[in-house]
C-alpha positions as a Markdown table, in Angstrom:
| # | Residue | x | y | z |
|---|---|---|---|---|
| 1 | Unk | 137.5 | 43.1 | 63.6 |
| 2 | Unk | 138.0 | 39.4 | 64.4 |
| 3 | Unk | 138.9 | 38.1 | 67.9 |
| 4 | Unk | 138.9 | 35.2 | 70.2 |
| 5 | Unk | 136.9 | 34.6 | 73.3 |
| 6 | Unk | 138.1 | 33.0 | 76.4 |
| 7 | Unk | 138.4 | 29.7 | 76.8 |
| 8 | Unk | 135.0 | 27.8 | 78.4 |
| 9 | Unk | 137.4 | 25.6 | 80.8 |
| 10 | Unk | 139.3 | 26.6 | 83.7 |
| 11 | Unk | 141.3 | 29.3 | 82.9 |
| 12 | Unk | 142.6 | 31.6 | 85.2 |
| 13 | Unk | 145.1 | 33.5 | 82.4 |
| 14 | Unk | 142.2 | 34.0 | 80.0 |
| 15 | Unk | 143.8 | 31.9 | 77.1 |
| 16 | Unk | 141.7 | 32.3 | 73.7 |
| 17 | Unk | 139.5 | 29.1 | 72.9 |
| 18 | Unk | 141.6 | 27.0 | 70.0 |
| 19 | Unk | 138.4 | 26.2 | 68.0 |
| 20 | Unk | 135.9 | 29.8 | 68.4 |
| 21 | Unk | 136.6 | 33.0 | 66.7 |
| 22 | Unk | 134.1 | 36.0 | 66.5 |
| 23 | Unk | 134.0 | 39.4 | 63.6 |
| 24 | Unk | 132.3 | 42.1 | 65.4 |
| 25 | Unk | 129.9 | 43.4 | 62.8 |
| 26 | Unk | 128.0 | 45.8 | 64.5 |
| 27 | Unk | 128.0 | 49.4 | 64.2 |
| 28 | Unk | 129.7 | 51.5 | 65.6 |
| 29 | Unk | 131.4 | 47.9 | 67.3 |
| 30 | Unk | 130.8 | 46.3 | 70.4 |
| 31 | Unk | 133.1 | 48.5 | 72.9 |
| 32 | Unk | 131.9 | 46.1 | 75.6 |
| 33 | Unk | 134.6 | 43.4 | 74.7 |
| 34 | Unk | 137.1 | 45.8 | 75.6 |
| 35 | Unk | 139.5 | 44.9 | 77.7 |
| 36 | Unk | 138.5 | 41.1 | 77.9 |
| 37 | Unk | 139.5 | 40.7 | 74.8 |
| 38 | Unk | 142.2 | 40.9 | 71.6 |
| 39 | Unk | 141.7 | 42.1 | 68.6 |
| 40 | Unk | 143.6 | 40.4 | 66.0 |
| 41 | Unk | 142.5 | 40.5 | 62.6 |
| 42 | Unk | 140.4 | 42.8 | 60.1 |
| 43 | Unk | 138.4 | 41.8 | 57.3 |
| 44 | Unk | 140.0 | 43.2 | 54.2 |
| 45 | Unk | 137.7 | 41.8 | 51.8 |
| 46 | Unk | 134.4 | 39.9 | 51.2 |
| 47 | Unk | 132.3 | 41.7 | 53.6 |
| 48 | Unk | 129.5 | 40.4 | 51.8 |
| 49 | Unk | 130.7 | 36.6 | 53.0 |
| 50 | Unk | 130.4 | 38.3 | 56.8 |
| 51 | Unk | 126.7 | 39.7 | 56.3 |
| 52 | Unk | 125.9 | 36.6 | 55.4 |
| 53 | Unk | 127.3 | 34.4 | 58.2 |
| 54 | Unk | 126.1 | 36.8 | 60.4 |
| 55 | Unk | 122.7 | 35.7 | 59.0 |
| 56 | Unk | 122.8 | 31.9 | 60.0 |
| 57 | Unk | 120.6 | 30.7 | 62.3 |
| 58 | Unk | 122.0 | 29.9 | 65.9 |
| 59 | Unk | 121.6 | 28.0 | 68.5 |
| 60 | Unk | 119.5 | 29.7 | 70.9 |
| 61 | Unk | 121.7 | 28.6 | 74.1 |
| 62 | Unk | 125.0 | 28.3 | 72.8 |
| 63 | Unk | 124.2 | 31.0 | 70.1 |
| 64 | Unk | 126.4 | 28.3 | 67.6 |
| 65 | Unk | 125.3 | 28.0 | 64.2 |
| 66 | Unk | 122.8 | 25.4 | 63.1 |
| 67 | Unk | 125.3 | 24.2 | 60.4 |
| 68 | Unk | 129.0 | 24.3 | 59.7 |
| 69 | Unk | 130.8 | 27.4 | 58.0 |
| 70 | Unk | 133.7 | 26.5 | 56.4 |
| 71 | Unk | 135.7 | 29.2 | 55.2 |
| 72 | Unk | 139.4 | 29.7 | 53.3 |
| 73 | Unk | 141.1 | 32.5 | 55.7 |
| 74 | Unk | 144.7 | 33.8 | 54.4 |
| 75 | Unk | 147.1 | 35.0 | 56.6 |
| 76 | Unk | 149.1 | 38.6 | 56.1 |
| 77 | Unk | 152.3 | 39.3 | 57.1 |
C-alpha cells in the first residue's frame, strides 16, 4: 500500500507532507499506521522496483535515503 505521513510542521489537522510518501512492504503490513494514517494507492506492478528501494541505504536519523530515487508513477482512474 502507499501512503503519506504527517506533515513535520505544525499541524494540528494532520495534513499529509507534499514531498514524503511511504509503500508498506512488510508482511503481513504495518497495522500500527492505522488510524494515523491514509491509505491511498497500491502497487499494481513492478514489485521488484519496491524490493529494491526498500534496499537503499538510509539515513540513520532521518531514515532518508542516501541518494535520490526518481521514479515515473501513473495515475488510475
Amino acid at each position: 500500500m502507499v501512503s503519506m505521513p504527517s506533515s513535520d510542521i505544525e499541524n494540528p489537522h494532520k495534513f499529509a507532507s507534499p514531498y514524503e510518501f511511504f509503500i508498506v512492504v512488510q508482511d503481513p503490513g504495518a497495522y500500527h499506521l492505522d488510524g494515523g494514517y491514509t491509505a491511498f494507492g497500491k502497487v499494481i506492478q513492478g514489485m521488484d522496483v519496491v524490493d529494491k528501494i526498500s534496499q537503499v541505504e538510509t539515513d540513520d536519523q532521518s531514515e532518508w535515503p542516501k541518494r535520490d530515487i526518481k521514479m515515473k508513477v501513473e495515475i488510475l482512474k
